[in-house]
C-alpha positions in Angstrom: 44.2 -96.1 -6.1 41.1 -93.8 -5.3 41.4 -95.1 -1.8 45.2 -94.1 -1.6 44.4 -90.4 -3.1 41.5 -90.1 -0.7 44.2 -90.6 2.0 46.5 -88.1 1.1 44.1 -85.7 0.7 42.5 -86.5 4.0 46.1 -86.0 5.3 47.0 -83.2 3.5 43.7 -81.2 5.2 44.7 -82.7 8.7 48.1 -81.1 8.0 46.4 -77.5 6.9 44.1 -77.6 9.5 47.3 -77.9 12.5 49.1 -75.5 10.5 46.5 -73.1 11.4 46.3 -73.8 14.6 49.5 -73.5 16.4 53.2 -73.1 15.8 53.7 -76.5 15.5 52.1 -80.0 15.8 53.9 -80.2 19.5 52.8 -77.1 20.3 49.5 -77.6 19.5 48.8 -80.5 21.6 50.5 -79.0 24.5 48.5 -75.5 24.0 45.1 -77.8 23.8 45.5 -79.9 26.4 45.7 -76.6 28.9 43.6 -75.2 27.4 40.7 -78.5 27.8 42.4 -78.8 31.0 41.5 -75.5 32.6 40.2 -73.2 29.9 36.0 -74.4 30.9 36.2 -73.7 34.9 33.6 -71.0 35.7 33.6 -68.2 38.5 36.5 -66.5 40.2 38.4 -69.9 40.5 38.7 -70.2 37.0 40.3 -67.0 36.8 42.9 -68.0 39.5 43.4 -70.7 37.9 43.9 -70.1 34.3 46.0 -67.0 35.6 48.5 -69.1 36.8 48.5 -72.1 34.2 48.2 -70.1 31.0 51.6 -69.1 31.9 52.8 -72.2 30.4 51.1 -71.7 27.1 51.6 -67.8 26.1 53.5 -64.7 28.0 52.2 -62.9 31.3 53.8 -59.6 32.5 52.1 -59.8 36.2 48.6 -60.7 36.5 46.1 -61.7 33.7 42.2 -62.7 34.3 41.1 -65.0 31.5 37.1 -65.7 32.2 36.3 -69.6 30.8 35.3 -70.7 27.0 37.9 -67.9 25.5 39.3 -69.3 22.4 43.1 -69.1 22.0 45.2 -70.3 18.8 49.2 -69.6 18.8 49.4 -68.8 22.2 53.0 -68.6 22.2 52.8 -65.6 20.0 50.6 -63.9 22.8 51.4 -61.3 25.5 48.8 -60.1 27.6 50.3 -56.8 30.2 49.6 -56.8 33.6 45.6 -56.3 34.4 44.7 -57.5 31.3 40.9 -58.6 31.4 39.7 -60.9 28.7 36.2 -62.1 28.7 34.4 -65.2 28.2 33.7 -66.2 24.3 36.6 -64.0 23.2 38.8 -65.7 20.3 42.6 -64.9 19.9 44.2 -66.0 17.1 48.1 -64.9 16.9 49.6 -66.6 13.9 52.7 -65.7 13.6 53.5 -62.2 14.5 51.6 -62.1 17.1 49.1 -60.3 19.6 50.5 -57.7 22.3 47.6 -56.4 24.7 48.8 -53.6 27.0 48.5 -53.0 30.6 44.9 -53.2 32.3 42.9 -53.3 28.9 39.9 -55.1 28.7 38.8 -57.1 25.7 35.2 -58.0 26.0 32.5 -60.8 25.4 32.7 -62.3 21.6 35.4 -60.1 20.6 37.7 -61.4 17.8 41.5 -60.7 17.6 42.6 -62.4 14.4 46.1 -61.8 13.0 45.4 -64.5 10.4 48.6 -64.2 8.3 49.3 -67.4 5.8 50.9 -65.0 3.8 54.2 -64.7 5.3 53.5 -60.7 5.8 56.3 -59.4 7.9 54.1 -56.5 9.0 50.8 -58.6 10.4 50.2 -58.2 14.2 48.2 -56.5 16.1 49.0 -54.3 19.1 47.2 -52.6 21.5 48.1 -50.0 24.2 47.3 -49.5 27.5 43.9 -49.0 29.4 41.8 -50.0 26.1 38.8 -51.2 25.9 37.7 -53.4 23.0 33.8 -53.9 22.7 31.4 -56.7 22.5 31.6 -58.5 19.4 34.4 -56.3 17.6 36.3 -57.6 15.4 40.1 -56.6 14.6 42.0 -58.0 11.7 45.7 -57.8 11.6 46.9 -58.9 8.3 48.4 -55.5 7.4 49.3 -54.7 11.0 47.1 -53.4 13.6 48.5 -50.3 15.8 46.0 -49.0 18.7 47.1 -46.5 21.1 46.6 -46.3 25.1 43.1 -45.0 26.0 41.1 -46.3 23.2 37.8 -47.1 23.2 35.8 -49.1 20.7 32.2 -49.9 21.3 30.0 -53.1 20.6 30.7 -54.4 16.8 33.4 -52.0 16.0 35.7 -53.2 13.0 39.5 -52.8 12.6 40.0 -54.6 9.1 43.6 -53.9 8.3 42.8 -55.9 4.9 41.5 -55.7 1.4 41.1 -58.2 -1.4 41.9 -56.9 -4.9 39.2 -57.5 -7.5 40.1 -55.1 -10.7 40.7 -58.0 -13.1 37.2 -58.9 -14.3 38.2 -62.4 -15.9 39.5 -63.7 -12.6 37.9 -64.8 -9.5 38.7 -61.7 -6.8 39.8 -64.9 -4.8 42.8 -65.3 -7.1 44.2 -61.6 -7.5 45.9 -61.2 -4.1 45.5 -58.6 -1.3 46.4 -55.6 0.0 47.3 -54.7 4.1 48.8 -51.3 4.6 48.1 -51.6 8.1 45.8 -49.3 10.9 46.9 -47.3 13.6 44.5 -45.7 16.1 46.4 -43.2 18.2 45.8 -42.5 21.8 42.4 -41.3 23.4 40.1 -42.3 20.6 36.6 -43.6 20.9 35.2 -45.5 18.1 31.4 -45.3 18.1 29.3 -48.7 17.7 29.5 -50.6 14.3 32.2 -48.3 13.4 34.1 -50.0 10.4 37.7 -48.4 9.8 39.3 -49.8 6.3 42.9 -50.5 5.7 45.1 -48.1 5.0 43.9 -45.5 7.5 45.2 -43.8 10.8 42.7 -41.8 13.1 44.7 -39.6 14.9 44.7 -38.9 18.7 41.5 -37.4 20.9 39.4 -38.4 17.7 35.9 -39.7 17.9 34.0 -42.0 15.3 30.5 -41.4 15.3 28.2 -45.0 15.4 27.5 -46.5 11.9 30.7 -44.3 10.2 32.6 -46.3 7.4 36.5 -44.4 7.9 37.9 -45.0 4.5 40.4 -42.0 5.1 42.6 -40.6 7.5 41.1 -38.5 10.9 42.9 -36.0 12.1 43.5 -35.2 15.2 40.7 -34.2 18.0 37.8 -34.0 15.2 34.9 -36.0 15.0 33.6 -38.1 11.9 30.6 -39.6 10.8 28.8 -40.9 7.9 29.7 -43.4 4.7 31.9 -43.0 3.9 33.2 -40.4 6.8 33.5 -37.0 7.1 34.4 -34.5 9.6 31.7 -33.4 11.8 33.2 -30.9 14.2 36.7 -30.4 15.7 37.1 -31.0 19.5 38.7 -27.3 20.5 37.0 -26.7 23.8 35.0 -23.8 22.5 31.1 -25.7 22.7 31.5 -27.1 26.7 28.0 -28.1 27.9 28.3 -26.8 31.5 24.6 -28.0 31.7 25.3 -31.3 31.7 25.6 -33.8 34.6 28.5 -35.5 34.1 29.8 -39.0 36.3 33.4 -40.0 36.7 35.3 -42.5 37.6 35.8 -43.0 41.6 39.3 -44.0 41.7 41.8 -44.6 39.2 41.3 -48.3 37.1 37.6 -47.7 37.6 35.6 -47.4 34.4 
């Protein structure tokens, strides 16, 4: 008997575990055999490669480059734009709505795209414009739905948590009270300083900058920059205080960071 219920529990884990891996158990073998396949091949020819077999796995508007060891779960419910650059040690999970990364953005080493909705949320995803960039070793979490706009930058270990776990009830572990995931959105042109964290619930609006450290717990308006825990308005971004001093470096040609 203990030897039967052992099994069923065994199975019933085997079961959760593919279920959070893929669409489906067929899909999931197909996904991780490409992915064994072709997803470890170093150098330029891996990124020929993959460019052209990852097709079969998620959805490619023109020309993607995918660098090795990138870890991708429900890659049907990915679309990666044309010029899209992901980088090596980057994790992808897109269950179920999905992850949409706009033309020629770059998503750098160790970053993590996690929709991570068991829940059945109709709003989880996360979306991201054009010509981003996402930094090393942020993290984005799109339980409540993640909106970012074309242009925006975030810097190394930057967090998007578009999540909160309720914990008011004081005879109940916070595990069992639910959550909440009103969703981010990041408008265009914004640059998010290193470690920023921005909290559910909030929208930093467009030209806005996010000084390093700064816990956003509240909405940003508009071409102002914040900083602090939790944030506060610094300045606003009017033109008036242009260093002329300064010895500024652009870009060479257009795509050129």
């Amino acid at each position: 008997m203990a030897e039967h219920a052992y099994t069923k529990y065994m199975i019933a884990k085997l079961r959760l575990y593919l279920d959070r891996q893929a669409s489906s158990i067929f899909r999931y073998f197909y996904e991780q055999t490409v992915l064994f396949l072709f997803g470890w091949i170093p150098t330029i020819v891996g990124v020929g490669i993959r460019g052209l077999f990852y097709r079969l796995i998620m959805k490619m508007d023109g020309v993607a480059a995918i660098e090795s060891r990138v870890r991708i779960r429900f890659a049907d419910n990915i679309k990666l734009g044309h010029g899209v650059y992901i980088d090596e040690g980057a994790y992808l999970h897109a269950c179920p709505q999905g992850i949409e990364i706009g033309d020629n953005t770059i998503v750098m080493h160790g970053a993590v795209l996690h929709v991570y909705n068991f829940r059945q949320m109709p709003q989880s995803g996360i979306k991201i414009g054009a010509d981003s960039l996402i930094g090393e070793y942020s993290v984005i979490r799109g339980q409540g739905g993640v909106e970012i706009g074309d242009r925006v930058y975030t810097s190394p270990f930057t967090q998007i948590i578009a999540v909160n776990h309720v914990f008011d009830d004081p005879k109940k572990p916070f595990v069992e009270q639910g959550i909440t995931a009103d969703g981010i959105v990041i408008e265009d042109d914004v640059w998010l300083g290193a470690g920023v964290v921005i909290t559910d619930g909030v929208r930093v609006g467009k030209g806005a900058v996010v000084a390093a450290g700064a816990v956003v717990t509240r909405d940003v308006a508009p071409h102002t920059v914040v900083g602090g825990v939790p944030a506060k308005q610094i300045k606003k971004i009017d033109g008036n205080n242009i260093n002329s001093d300064r010895k500024i470096y652009h870009a060479t040609k257009d795509g050129v960071l």
